[in-house]
ZAMARGU-4260 file (C-alpha; in steps of 0.2 Angstrom, whole numbers, plus 5000, padded with zeros to 4 digits):
<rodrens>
0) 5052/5960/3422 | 5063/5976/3422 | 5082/5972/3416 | 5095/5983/3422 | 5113/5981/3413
5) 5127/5995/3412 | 5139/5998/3396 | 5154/5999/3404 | 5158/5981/3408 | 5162/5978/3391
10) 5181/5987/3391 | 5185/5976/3406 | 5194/5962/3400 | 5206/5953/3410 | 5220/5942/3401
15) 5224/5929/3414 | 5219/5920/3430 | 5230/5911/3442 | 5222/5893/3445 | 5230/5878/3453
20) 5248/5878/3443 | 5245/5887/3429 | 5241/5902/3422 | 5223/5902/3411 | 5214/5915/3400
25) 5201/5920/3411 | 5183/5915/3411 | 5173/5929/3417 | 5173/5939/3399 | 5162/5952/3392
30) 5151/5939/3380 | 5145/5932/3395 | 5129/5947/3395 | 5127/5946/3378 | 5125/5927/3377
35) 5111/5929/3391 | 5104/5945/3385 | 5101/5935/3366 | 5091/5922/3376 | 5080/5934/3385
40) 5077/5944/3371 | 5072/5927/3361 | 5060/5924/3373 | 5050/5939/3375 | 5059/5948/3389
45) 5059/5969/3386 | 5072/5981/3385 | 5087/5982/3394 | 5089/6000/3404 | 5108/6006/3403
50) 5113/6014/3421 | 5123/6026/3426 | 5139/6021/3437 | 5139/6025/3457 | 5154/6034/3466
55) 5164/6031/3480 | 5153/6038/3493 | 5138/6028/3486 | 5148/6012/3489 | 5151/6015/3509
60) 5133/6007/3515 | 5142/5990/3508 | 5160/5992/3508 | 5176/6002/3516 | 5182/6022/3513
65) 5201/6011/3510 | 5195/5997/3502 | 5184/6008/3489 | 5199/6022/3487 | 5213/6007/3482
70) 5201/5999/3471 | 5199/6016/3461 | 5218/6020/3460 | 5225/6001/3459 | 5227/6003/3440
75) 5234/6020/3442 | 5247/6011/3453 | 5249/5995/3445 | 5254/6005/3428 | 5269/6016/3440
80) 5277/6001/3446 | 5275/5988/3430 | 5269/5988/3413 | 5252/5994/3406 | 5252/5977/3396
85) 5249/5967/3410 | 5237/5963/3422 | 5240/5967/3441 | 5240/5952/3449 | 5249/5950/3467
90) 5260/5933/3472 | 5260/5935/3490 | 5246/5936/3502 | 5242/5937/3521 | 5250/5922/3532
95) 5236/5919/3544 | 5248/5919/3559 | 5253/5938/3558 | 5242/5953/3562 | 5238/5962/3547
100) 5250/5973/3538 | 5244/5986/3524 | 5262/5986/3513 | 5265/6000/3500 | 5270/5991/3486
105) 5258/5989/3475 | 5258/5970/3472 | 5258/5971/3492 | 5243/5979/3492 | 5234/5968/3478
110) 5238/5954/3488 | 5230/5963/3505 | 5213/5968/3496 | 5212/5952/3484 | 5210/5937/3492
115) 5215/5925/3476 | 5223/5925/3460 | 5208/5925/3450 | 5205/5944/3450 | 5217/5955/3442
120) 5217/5973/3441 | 5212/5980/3421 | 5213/5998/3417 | 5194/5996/3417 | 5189/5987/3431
125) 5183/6001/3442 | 5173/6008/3427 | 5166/5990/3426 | 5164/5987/3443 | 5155/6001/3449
130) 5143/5999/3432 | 5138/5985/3437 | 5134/5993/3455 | 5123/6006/3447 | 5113/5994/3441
135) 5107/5985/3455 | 5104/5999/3466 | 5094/6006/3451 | 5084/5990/3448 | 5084/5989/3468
140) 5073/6007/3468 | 5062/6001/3455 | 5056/5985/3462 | 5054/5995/3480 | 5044/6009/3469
145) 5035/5998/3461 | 5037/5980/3466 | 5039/5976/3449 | 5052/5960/3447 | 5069/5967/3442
150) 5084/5959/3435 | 5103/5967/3436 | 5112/5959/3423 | 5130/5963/3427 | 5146/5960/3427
155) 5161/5960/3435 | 5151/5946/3448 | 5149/5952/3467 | 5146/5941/3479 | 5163/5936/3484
160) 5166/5954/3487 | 5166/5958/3505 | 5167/5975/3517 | 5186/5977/3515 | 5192/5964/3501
165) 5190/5957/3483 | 5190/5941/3474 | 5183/5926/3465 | 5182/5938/3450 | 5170/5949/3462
170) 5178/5971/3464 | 5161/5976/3472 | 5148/5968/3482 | 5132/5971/3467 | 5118/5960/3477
175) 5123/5968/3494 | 5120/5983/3486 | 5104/5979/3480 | 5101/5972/3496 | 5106/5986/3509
180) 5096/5998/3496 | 5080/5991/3501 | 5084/5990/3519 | 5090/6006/3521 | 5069/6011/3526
185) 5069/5998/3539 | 5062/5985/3526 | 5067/5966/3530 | 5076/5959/3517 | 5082/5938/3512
190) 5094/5936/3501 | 5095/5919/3491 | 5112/5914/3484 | 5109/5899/3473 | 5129/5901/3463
195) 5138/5885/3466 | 5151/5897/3476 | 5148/5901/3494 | 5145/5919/3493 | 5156/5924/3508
200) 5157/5943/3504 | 5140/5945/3506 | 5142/5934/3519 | 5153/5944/3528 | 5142/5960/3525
205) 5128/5955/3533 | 5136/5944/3547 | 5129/5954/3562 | 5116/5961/3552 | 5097/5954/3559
210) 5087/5964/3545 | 5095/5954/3532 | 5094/5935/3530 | 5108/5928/3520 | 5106/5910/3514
215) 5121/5900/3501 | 5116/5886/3493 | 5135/5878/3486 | 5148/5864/3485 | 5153/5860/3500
220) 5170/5872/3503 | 5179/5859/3510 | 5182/5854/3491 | 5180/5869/3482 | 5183/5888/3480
225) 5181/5899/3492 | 5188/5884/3503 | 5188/5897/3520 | 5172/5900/3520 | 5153/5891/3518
230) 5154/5879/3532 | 5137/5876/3539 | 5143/5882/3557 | 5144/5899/3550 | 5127/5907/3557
235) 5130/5925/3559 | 5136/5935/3572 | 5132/5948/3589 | 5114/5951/3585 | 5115/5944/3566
240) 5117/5927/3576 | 5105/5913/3567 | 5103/5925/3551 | 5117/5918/3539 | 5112/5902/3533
245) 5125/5892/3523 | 5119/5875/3516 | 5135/5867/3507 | 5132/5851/3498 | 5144/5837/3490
250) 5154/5838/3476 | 5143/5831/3460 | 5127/5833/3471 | 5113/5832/3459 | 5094/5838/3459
255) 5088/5826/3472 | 5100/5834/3484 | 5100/5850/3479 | 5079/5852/3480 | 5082/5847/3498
260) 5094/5859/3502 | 5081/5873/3492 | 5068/5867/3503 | 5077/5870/3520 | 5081/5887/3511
265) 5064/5892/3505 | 5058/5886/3524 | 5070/5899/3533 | 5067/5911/3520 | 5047/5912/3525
270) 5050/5910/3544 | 5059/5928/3543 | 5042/5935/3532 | 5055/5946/3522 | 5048/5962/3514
275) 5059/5961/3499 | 5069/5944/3490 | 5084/5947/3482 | 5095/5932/3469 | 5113/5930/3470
280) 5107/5923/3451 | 5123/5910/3448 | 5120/5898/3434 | 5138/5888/3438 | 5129/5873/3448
285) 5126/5867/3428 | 5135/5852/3426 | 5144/5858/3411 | 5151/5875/3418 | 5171/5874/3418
290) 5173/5882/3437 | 5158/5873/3447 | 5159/5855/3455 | 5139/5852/3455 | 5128/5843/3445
295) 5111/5850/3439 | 5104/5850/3421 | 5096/5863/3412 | 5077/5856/3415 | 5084/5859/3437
300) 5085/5876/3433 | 5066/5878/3430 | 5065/5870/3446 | 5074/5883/3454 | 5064/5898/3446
305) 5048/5889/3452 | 5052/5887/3470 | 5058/5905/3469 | 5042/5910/3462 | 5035/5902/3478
310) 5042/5912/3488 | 5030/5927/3494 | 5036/5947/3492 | 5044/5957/3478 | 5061/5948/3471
315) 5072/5955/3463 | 5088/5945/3453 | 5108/5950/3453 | 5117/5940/3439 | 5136/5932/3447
320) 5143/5916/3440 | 5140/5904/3426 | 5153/5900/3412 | 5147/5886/3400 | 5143/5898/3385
325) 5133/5884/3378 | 5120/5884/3393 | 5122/5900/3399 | 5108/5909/3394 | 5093/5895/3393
330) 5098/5892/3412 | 5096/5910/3419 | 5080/5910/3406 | 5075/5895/3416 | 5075/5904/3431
335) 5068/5920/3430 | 5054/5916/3417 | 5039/5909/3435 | 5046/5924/3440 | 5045/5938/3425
340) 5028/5941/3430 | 5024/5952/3447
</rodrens>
């Protein structure tokens, strides 16, 4: 397996996270890829390739010309208005009642793009962000050149990215990336989400797209973050109608519930005979981790990676959450290791 990471995550660090009534030290830090990278590198997985960043313009196949250019100048803006020491964090969003305004204020705007508190503008984020993008679509191209199982391990996360917004940590849509970069031949492509958060930017990427299959595996939203989005109602829309899959599951669900829910995935997965697989590899669902409300172990983990291993067609992984530093690495390990081999 070929491991794709980027070096410019590491100057992003955010100092704070808004979080039912309080204010937290964030737990999407940079030690995250090095905790994972020591445990693959233990364990016999090669070098890592550091890849270049990807511009605007090479963002557009997933996300929006406005949405792109705020992200890139937020800083920049954030800095005019308040101080370089803090974050930029909005404390007012949308009411779902009006129509949509765009304000010019800068905390206006934050609160227009990001639909949470969890995701604060840094000087670096855009550096990070579109890091992280560059290596997906790099690891993207390798596995359609060579079909040769690939691994992105990124950071910022993606998948609550969508077409015109941020959140949940997530600047840019990384495993949409990956996943549009394979389709963009005409190739059909499943992507598998198995973070203990509904992916709803990817989600809302693909909703009227019938080339790409999105399937979430995740607690149940009605209990836990994104909240808005995840339901199992949610199935796609115009011609992508029947090609988004959400499979929500109770809070504190363990493996007996969970491997019938990646069953019903894996089913749907090879009813659409995709040419290409791609992972929304989040490790949260571990019963440990401080933001997920699921209850797997480590040993599920390898159950995970083998029913993934199962499935037919070149695969390729994008790292999102997981945030138990203890656990953290053995559980992506767990998963990727059936699948390190083509």
């Amino acid at each position: 397996m070929k491991i794709f990471t980027h070096g410019a995550h590491r100057a992003h660090e955010a100092k704070c996270e808004l979080i039912p009534g309080e204010l937290v030290p964030t737990i999407e830090t940079a030690d995250r890829i090095d905790l994972v990278w020591d445990v693959l590198s233990a364990r016999g997985f090669g070098a890592a390739t550091d890849c270049p960043r990807l511009t605007s313009d090479e963002l557009l196949s997933v996300h929006d010309h406005d949405y792109l250019s705020f992200l890139e100048t937020a800083w920049d803006e954030w800095v005019k208005s308040y101080s370089p020491d803090l974050d930029g964090i909005a404390f007012v969003w949308p009411h779902r009642n009006r129509p949509p305004r765009i304000p010019q204020a800068i905390e206006g705007r934050l609160g227009y793009y990001f639909f949470d508190g969890v995701s604060p503008i840094t000087e670096h984020v855009w550096s990070a962000a579109t890091g992280a993008s560059g290596a997906a679509r790099a690891a993207a191209n390798h596995l359609s050149a060579t079909g040769e199982p690939t691994f992105a391990l990124v950071r910022p996360p993606g998948h609550h990215a969508g077409r015109n917004m941020g959140g949940g940590t997530s600047y840019l849509n990384h495993t949409a990336l990956a996943a549009a970069t394979l389709g963009a031949s005409g190739a059909r492509v499943a992507i598998l989400d198995v973070d203990a958060h509904h992916g709803n930017g990817t989600q809302d990427i693909f909703w009227a797209n019938p080339s790409v299959l999105t399937v979430s595996i995740h607690a149940d939203p009605a209990h836990d973050y994104p909240y808005f989005s995840g339901y199992a109602d949610e199935t796609g829309g115009g011609s992508g109608e029947g090609f988004n899959v959400n499979l929500p599951l109770a809070p504190g669900s363990t493996w007996s519930t969970y491997a019938a829910a990646l069953g019903a995935a894996s089913a749907r997965i090879r009813a659409f005979a995709p040419d290409f697989v791609v992972i929304a590899l989040g490790v949260d669902g571990y019963r440990g981790d401080p933001s997920g409300k699921l209850d797997l172990q480590q040993e599920d983990f390898s159950r995970i990676g083998d029913a993934i291993a199962a499935l037919k067609g070149p695969k390729m992984f994008v790292f999102e959450g997981g945030y138990d530093k203890a656990a953290l690495g053995d559980c992506v390990a767990r998963v990727l290791k059936p699948n390190s081999i083509r």
